[in-house]
C-alpha positions as CSV (number, residue, x, y, z in Angstrom):
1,X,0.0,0.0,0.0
2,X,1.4,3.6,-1.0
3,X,0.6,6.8,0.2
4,X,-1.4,7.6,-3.0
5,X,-4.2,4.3,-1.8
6,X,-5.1,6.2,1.1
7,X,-5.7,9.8,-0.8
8,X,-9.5,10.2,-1.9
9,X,-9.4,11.4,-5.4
10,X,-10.7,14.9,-6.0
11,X,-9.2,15.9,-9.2
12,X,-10.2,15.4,-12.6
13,X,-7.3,15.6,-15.0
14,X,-7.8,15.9,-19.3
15,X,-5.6,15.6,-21.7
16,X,-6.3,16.5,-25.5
17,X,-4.2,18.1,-28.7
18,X,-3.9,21.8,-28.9
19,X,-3.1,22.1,-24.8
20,X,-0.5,24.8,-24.6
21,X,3.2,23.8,-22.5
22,X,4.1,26.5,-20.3
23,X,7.8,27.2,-20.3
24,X,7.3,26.7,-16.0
25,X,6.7,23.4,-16.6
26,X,10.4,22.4,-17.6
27,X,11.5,19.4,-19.9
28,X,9.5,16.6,-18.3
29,X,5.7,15.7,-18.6
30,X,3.0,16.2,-20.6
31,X,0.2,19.2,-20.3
32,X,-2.8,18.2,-19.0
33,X,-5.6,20.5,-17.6
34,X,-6.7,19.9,-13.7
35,X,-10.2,20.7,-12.3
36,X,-11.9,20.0,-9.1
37,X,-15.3,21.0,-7.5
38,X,-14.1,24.7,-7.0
39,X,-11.7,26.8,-8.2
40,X,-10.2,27.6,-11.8
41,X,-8.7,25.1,-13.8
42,X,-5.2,25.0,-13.9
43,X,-2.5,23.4,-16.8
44,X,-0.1,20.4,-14.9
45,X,2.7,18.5,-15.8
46,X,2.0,14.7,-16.1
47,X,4.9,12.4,-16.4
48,X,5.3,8.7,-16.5
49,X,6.9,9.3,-12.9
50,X,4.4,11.5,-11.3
51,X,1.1,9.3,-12.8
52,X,-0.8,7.8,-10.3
53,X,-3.0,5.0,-11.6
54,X,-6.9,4.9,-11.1
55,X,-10.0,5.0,-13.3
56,X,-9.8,6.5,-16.7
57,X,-13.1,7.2,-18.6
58,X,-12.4,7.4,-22.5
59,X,-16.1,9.0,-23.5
60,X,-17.4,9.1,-27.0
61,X,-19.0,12.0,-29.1
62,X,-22.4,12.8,-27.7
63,X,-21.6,11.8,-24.3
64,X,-22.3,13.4,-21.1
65,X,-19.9,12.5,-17.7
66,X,-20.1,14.0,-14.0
67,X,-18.0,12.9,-11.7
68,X,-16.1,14.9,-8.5
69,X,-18.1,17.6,-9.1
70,X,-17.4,18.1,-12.7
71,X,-19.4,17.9,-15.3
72,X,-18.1,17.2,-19.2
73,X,-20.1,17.5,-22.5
74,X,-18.3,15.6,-25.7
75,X,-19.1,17.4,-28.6
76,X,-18.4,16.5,-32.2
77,X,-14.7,18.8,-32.5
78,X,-15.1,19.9,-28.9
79,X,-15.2,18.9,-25.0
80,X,-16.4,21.2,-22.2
81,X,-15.7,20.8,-19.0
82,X,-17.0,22.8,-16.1
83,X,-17.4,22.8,-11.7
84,X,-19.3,23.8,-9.5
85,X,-18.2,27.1,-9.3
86,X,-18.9,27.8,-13.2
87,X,-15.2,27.7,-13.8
88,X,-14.2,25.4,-16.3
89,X,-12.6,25.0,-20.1
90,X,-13.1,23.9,-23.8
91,X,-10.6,22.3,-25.6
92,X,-10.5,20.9,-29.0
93,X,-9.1,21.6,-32.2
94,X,-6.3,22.3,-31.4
95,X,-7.6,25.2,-29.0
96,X,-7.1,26.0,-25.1
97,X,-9.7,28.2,-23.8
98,X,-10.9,28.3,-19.9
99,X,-13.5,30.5,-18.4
């Protein structure tokens, strides 16, 4: 058992083409956008090293998905993901927008 089985999961991390990589983040790990129940999302560097294994949801066009708080539409070139707070962000085509 590590430290990581005994920490509830409260995050919802995304990953998509067109995410921008902040210069901050350094030569290791991937961009990937981190939302919660509250709060703005925020871009974070995921790297082999620093992934911490759990469920993955791989949704189709159309779909609809709420978990943690968060709610995510799948549209046909975009997703939309969003909190409670009405902070969220759309990505797709190649485009990074966050509201």
């Amino acid at each position: 058992s590590s430290l990581h089985d005994a920490l509830p999961i409260s995050n919802v991390l995304c990953e998509a083409p067109g995410l921008p990589r902040p210069k901050s983040f350094g030569p290791v790990g991937d961009p990937f956008v981190q939302i919660s129940v509250l709060g703005r999302p925020k871009l974070v560097p995921i790297s082999q090293q620093s992934w911490v294994s759990g469920r993955r949801a791989h949704l189709g066009r159309g779909r609809l998905w709420n978990q943690l708080g968060v709610t995510c539409h799948l549209g046909s070139k975009a997703v939309l993901c969003f909190n409670g707070d009405n902070h969220g962000f759309i990505i797709g085509n190649g485009a990074y927008t966050t509201f």
